[in-house]
KOLMARGU-124904 format. One record per residue (C-alpha): residue number from 0; residue in three letters; x, y, z. Coordinates in Angstrom, 2 decimals. Layout:
N
+-----+-----+---------+---------+---------+
|   n | res |       X |       Y |       Z |
+-----+-----+---------+---------+---------+
| NUM | ALA |       X |       Y |       Z |
...
+-----+-----+---------+---------+---------+
// end
This chain:
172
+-----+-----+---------+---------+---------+
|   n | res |       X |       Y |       Z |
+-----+-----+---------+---------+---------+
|   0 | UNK |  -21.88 |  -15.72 |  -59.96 |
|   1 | UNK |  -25.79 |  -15.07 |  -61.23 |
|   2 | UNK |  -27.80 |  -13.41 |  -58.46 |
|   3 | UNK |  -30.31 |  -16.65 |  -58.81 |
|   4 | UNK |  -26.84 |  -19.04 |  -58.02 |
|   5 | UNK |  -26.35 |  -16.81 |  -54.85 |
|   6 | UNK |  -29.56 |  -18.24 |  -53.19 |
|   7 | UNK |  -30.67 |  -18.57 |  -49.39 |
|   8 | UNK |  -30.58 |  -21.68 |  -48.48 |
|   9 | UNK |  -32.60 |  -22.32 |  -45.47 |
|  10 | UNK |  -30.95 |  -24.98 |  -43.25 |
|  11 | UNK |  -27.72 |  -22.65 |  -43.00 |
|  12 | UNK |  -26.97 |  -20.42 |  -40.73 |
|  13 | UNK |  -27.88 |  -16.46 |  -41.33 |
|  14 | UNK |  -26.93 |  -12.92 |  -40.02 |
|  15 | UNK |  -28.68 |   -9.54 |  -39.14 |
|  16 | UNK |  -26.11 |   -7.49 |  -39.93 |
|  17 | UNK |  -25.36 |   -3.97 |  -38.05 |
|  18 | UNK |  -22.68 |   -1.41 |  -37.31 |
|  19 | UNK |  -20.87 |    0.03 |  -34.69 |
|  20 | UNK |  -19.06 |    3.12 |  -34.61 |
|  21 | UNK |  -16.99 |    4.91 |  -32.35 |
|  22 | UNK |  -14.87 |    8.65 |  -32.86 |
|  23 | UNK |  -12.40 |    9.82 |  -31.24 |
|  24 | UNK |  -11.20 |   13.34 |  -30.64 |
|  25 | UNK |   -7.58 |   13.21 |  -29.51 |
|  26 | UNK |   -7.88 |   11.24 |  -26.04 |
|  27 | UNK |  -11.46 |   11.80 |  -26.18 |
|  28 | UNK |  -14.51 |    9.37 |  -27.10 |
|  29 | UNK |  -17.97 |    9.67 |  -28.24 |
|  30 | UNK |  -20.81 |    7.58 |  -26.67 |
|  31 | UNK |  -24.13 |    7.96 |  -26.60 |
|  32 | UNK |  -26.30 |    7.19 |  -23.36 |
|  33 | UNK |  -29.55 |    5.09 |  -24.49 |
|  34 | UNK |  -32.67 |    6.79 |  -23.95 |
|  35 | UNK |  -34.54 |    6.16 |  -21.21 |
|  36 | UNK |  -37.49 |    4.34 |  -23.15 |
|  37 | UNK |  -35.17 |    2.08 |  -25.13 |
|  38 | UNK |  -35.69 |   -1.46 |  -25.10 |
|  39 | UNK |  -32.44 |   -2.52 |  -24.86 |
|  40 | UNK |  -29.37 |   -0.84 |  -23.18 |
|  41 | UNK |  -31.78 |    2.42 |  -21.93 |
|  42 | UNK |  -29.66 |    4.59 |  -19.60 |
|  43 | UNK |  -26.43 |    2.85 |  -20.64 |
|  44 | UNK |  -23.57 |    4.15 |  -22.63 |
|  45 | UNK |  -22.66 |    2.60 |  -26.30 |
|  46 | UNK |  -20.72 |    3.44 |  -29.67 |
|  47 | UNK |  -22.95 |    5.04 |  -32.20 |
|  48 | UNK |  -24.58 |    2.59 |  -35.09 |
|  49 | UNK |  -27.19 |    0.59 |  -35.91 |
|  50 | UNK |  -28.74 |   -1.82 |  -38.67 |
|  51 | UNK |  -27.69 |   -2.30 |  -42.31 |
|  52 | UNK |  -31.04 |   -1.63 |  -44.43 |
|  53 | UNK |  -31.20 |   -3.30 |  -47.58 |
|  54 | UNK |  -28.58 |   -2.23 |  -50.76 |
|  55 | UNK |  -26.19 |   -0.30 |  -48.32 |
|  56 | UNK |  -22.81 |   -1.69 |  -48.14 |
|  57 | UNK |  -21.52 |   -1.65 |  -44.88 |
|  58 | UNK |  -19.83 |    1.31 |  -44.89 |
|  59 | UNK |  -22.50 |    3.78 |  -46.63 |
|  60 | UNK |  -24.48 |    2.19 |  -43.62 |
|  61 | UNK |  -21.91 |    3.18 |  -41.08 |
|  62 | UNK |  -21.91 |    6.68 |  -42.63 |
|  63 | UNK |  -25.69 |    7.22 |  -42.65 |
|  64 | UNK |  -25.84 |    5.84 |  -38.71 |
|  65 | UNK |  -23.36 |    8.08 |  -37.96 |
|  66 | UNK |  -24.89 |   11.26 |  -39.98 |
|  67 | UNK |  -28.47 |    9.98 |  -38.38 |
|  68 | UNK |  -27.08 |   10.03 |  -34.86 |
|  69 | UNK |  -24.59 |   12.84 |  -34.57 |
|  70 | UNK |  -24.93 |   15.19 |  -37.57 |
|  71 | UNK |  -21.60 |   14.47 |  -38.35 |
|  72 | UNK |  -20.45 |   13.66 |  -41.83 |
|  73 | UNK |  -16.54 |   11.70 |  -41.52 |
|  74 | UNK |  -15.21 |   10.16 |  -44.10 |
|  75 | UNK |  -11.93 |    8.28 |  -42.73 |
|  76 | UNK |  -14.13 |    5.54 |  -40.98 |
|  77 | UNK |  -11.93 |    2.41 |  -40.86 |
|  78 | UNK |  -13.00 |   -1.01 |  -40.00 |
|  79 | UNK |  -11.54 |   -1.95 |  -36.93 |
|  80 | UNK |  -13.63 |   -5.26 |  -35.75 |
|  81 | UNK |  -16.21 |   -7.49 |  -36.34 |
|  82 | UNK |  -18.04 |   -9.14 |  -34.12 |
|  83 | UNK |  -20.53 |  -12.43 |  -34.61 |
|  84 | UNK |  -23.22 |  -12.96 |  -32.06 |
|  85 | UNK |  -24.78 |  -16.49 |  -31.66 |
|  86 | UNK |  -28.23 |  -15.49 |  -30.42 |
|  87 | UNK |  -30.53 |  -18.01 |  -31.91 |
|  88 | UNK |  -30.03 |  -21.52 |  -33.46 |
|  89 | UNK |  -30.44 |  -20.51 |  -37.00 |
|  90 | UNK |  -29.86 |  -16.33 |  -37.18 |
|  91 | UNK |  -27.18 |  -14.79 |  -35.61 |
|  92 | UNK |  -25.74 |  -10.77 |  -35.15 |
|  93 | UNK |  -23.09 |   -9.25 |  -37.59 |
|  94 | UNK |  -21.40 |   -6.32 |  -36.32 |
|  95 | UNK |  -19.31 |   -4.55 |  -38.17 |
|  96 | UNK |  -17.13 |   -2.19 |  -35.66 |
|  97 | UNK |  -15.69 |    1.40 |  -37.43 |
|  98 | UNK |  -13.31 |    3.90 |  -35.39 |
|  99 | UNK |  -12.81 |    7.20 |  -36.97 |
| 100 | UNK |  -10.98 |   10.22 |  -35.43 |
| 101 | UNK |  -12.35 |   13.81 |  -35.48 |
| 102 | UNK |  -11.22 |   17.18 |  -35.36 |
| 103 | UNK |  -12.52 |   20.60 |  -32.92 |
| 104 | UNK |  -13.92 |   22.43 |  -36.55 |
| 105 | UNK |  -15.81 |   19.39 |  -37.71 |
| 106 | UNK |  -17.56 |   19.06 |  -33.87 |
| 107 | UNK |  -18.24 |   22.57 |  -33.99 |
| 108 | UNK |  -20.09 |   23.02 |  -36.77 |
| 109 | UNK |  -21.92 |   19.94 |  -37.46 |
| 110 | UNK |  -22.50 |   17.96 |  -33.65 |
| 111 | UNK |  -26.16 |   17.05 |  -32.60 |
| 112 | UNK |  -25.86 |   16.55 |  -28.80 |
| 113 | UNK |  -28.93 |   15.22 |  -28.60 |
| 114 | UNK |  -31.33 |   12.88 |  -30.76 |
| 115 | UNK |  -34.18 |   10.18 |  -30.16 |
| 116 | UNK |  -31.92 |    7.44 |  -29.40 |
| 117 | UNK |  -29.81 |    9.24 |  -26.78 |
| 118 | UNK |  -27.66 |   12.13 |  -25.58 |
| 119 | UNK |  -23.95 |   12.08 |  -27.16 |
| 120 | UNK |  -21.21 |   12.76 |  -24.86 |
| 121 | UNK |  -17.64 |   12.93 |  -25.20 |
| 122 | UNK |  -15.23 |   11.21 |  -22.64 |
| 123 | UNK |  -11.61 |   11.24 |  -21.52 |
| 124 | UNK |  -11.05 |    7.26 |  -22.24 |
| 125 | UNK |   -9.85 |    7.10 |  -18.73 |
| 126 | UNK |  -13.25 |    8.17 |  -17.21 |
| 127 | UNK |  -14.74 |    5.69 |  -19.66 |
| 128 | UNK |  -14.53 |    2.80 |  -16.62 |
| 129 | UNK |  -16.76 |    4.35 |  -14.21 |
| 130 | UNK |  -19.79 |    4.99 |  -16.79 |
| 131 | UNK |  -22.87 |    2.03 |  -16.99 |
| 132 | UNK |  -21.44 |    0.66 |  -20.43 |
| 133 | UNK |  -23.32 |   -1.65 |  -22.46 |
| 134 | UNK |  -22.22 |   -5.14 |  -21.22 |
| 135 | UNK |  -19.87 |   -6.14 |  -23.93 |
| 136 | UNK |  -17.82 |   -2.46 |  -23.66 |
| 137 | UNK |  -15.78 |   -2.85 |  -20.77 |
| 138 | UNK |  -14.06 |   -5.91 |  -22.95 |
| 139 | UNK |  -14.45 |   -4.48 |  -26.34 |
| 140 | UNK |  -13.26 |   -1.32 |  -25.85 |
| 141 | UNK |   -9.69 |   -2.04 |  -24.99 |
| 142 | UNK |   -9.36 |   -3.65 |  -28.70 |
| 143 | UNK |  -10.76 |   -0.33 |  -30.16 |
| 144 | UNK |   -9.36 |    2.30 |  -28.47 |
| 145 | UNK |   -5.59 |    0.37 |  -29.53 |
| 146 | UNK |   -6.08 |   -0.33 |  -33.33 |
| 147 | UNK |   -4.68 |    1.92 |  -35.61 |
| 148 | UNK |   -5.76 |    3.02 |  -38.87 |
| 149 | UNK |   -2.98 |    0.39 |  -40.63 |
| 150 | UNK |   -3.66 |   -2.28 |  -38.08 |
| 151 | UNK |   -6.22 |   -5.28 |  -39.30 |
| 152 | UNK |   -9.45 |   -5.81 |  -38.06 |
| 153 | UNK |   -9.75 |   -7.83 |  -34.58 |
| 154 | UNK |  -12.93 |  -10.39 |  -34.91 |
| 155 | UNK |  -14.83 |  -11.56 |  -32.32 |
| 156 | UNK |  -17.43 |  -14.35 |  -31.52 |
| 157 | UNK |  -20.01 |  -13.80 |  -28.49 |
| 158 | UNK |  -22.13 |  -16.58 |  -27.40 |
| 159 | UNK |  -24.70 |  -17.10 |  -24.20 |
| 160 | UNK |  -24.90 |  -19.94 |  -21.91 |
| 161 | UNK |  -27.79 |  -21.70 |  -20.09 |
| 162 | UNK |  -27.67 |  -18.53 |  -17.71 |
| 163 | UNK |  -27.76 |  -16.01 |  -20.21 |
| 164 | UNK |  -24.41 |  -15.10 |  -19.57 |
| 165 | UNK |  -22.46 |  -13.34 |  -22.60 |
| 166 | UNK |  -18.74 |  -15.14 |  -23.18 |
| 167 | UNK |  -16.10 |  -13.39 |  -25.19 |
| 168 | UNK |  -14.22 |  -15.12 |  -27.44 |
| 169 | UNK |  -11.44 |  -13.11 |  -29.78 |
| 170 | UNK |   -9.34 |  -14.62 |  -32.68 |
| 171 | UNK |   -5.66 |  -13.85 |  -32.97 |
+-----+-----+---------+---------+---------+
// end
């Protein structure tokens, strides 16, 4: 199809898309605690990722958050989720959750612990229930931590009622 047939139309719905990653290192995962002056989740702990910018593909965009973030360069990202976030009537949230899996050498000679939007830490995923998550973690993070490399991706709706309270919704 002609880039001119592939048109915005402007009573449908439309997406900011961004990613989400999170590494793991044996039993072991990476967060990042939100800086103190963030606007949104500041002193709480979340995967690594951020927006798509315009004529990245998903994963390049993954791969640059990550490299932005971390310093580390991994190239056996998978897609594990995807998530879409009703937040307005017309635009909406696409995440696009990646899980990779990292060895000692790589951490050692590449990690940034620390950058402007937080301080990385690695965490036994049992201790991961006592940290201040970012809201949606404590029900995401279950689905992560158990799909496998050959598994498909989960996907995920989150919507907000009157309240402002986030529901959950996953497709089997």
């Amino acid at each position: 199809m002609p880039a001119k047939d592939q048109g915005r139309l402007n009573n449908r719905y439309m997406i900011v898309p961004r990613t989400l990653i999170f590494l793991f290192r044996g039993e072991k995962i990476l967060l990042i605690k939100g800086d103190s002056k963030k606007k949104i989740w500041a002193g709480c702990y979340n995967g690594i990722g951020g927006h798509v910018e315009r004529g990245e593909s998903i994963y390049f965009a993954a791969q640059r958050e990550l490299v932005e973030e971390t310093g580390l360069v991994i190239d056996n990202l998978w897609l594990c989720g995807t998530i879409m976030i009703d937040v307005y009537k017309k635009t909406g949230v696409g995440i696009f959750i990646f899980k990779g899996e990292v060895n000692e050498e790589i951490i050692s000679t590449e990690f940034v612990n620390e950058t402007a939007e937080g301080n990385l830490l690695w965490f036994s995923v049992d201790q991961i229930s006592d940290l201040p998550l970012v809201e949606d973690l404590p029900i995401l993070l279950p689905k992560i931590i158990a799909n496998q490399k050959e598994d498909p991706p989960f996907s995920a709706l989150y919507t907000y009622d009157i309240e402002g309270k986030l529901t959950v919704s996953f497709n089997k």
